[in-house]
N, C-alpha and C positions, 0 to 999 in steps of 0.2 A: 272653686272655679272663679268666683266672684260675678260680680253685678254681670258686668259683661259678657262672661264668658256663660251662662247661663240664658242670656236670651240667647247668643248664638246658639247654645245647643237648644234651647225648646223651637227655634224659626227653622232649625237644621229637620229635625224628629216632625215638626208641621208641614214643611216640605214631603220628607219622605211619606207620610202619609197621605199628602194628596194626591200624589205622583201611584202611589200605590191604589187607592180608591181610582185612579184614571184607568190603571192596565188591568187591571184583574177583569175588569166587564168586558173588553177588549181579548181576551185571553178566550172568556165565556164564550163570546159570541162566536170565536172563531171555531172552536170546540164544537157548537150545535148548527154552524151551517153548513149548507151542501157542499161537498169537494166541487172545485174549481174544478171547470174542462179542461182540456189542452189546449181547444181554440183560443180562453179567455185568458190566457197565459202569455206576456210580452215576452222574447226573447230577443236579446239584441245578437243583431245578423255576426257570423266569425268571416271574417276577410281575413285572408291568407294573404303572407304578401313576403320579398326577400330582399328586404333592407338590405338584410343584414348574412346575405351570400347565403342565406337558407330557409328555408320554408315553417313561416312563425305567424301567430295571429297577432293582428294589428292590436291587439287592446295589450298583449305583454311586452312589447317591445318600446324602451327609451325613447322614441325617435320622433322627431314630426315628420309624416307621412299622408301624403293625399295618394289614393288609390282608386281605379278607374279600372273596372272588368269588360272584359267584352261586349256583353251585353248594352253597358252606360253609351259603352264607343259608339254602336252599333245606331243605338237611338235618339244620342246629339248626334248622328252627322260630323262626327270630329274625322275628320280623314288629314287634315297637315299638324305639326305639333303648333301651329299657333293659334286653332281653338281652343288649346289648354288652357290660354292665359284667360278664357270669360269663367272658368271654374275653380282656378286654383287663386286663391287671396296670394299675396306678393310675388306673383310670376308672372313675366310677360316674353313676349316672344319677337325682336323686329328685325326685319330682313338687312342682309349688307345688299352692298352693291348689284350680286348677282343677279339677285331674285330671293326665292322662295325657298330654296333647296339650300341655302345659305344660312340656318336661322342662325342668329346671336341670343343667348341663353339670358333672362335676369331675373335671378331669384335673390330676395331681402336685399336687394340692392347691387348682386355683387353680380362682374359682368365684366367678359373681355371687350379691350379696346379695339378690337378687328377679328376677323376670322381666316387664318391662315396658319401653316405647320410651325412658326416660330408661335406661336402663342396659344399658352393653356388654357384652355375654358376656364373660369370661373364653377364651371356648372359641368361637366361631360357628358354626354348621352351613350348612355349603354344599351347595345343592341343584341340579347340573348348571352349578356354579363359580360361582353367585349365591347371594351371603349371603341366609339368611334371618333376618330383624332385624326386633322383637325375635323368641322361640324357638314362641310362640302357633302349632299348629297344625304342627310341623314331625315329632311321629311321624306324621302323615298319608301319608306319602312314603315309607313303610317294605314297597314291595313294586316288583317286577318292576325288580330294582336291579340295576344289572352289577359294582357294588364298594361297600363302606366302609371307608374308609382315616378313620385314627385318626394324626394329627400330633401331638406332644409335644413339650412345649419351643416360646420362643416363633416366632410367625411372622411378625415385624412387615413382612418385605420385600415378600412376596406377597401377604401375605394378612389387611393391614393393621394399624395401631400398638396398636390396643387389643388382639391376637388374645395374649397374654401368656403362656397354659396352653397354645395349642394349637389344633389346628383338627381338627374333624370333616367328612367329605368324602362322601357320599350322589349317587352317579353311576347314572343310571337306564340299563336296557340300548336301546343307539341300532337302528336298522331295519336289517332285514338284509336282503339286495339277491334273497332269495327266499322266495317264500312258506312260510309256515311259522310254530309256536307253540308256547304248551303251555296249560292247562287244566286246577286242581285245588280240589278240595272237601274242605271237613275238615268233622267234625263233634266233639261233646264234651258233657260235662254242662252244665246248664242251660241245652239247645236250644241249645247252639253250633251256628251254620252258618255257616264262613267258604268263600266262594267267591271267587277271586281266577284271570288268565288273562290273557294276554299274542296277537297275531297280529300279523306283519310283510304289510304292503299295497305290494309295490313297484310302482311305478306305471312308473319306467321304468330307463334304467342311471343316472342321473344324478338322479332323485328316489324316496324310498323312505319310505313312512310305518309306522308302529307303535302299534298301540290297545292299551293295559294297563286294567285293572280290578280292584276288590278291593269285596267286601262282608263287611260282619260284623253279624253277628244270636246275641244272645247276652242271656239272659237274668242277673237280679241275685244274686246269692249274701250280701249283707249285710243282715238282715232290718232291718224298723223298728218298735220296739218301744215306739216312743213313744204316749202315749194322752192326745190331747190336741187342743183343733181347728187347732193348727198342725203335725199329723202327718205330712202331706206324702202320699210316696207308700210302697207298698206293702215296694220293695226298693231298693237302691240296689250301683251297679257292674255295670249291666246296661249292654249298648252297641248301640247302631244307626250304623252308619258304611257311608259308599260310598266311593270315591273314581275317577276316572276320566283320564285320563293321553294325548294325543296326541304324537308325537314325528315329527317331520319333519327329513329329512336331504337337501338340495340340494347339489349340487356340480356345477356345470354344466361346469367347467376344472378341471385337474389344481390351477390354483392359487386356486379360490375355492371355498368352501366354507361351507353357512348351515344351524345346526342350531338348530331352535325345538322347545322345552317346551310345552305348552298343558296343565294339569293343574287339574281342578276336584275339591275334596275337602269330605265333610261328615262332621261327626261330631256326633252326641247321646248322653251320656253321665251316669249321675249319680255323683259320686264317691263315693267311701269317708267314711265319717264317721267320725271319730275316736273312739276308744269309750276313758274314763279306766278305767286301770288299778290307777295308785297314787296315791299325793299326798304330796307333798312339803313340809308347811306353811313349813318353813326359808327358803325362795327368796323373794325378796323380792316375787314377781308373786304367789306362793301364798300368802303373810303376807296379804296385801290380799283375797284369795278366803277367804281364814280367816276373817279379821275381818267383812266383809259377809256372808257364808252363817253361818257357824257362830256367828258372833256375835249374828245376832239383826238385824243394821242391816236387810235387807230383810225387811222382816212380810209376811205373807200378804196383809193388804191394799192394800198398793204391787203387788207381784207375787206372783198367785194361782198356787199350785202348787210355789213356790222350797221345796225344802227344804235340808237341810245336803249340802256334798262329802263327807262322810263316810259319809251315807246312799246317795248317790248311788254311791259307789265301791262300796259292802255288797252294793246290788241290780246292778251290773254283774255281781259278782263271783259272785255265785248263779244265772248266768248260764250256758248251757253256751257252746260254742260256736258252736253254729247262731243 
């Protein structure tokens, strides 16, 4: 073997020796003490989840997945999808124009330029495995859910070519084959009353229905301080919303099986107004707001009441915050 190759084998045989002298007592020990309880036993929890159009545990599936059961829902208080974004790392949620009912989806970055039927999500929301397209209307669905699963990364295979960021998954809880429910009311400042309540109606072993509900009455917190005859109304970010939710599950054969949605949802709401803060005259859209306010291009008698953005920023700013 030579010089060399002889210490490597006596360091190799000295290793396996000590490594052996280490497990054998280790072996002993485990040998002569008590069997372990059940209690004293960690298992990690199985989260069932259907990335992947079927019912698979989180720990075998390729995929990154965040997953939220009922119960999680139930105890943050997540009632619109843009609580998600405080628990899920690279997703956020921000409203268009409408309001609330409007989200724009962004996950790892990727994200539609608007919300309307000429353009594809980035991200789609699937609501009991049916895209919902375009996104108008889809916090409506934000109660008596039995998961939200949050996919990353693209998902062109299942879950179609444009889904590029990712797929959001909104699985409502199916009937349960005995009677049974739950029932809760919240209250809050300005006359919050949300009422929201779920009952399973099994009708027999092989057809089971499920009635959910949610109201929300809730008054505005954004005052309007305009004075002028296009004032509008009083407050704004107040909300009146129902929504009402059927669920039927047929299985007549071990091998068929028909689950129908029936979900009717309303919401009336006035959004947030945008209130300026600061101004930016450098920006090329704010040069053009410079020039026609502060400049003088609209007189008082083209448009009665116009005064300058700078004025207009002064009396925001003397503003409190109520």
């Amino acid at each position: 073997l030579g010089r060399n190759g002889a210490i490597r084998l006596a360091v190799a045989a000295a290793v396996c020796a000590a490594v052996s002298a280490v497990c054998v007592p280790r072996a002993s020990a485990q040998e002569t003490a008590e069997p372990v309880t059940e209690r004293e036993l960690v298992q990690l929890e199985q989260v069932v989840v259907t990335a992947r159009r079927r019912e698979e545990l989180l720990q075998d599936i390729p995929i990154a997945v965040t997953a939220f059961d009922n119960q999680f829902l139930r105890e943050q208080n997540i009632t619109n999808i843009g609580d998600l974004g405080i628990y899920i790392p690279s997703f956020r949620i921000s409203d268009s124009a409408p309001g609330t009912n409007s989200p724009i989806v962004t996950l790892r970055g990727q994200r539609p330029s608007d919300v309307g039927l000429t353009v594809d999500p980035a991200i789609p929301i699937y609501f009991a495995e049916i895209p919902l397209t375009p996104n108008q209307g889809t916090n409506l669905a934000m109660y008596d859910l039995a998961s939200v699963q949050v996919l990353k990364g693209p998902q062109g295979t299942l879950f179609g070519r444009n889904s590029t960021g990712g797929a959001l998954l909104l699985t409502p809880v199916a009937p349960g084959e005995e009677l049974g429910g739950y029932g809760e009311v919240r209250v809050g400042n300005y006359d919050l009353l949300h009422f929201e309540g779920a009952v399973d109606l099994p009708a027999s072993d092989t057809l089971q229905f499920r009635l959910a509900g949610r109201s929300i009455d809730r008054d505005g917190y954004q005052d309007n301080v305009a004075d002028n005859s296009l004032r509008g109304d009083e407050q704004y970010w107040d909300e009146d919303s129902y929504g009402l939710r059927l669920t039927a599950n047929w299985a007549p054969t071990d091998r068929l099986n028909n689950y129908t949605v029936v979900s009717y949802d309303e919401n009336d709401i006035l959004a947030r107004v945008p209130v300026p803060q600061m101004y930016n005259s450098s920006v090329r859209i704010a040069t053009l707001g410079e020039a026609i306010h502060n400049g003088g291009a609209l007189s008082p008698p083209s448009l009665a009441g116009v005064t300058s953005v700078d004025d207009a920023i002064a009396r925001q700013l003397a503003r409190d915050n109520a």
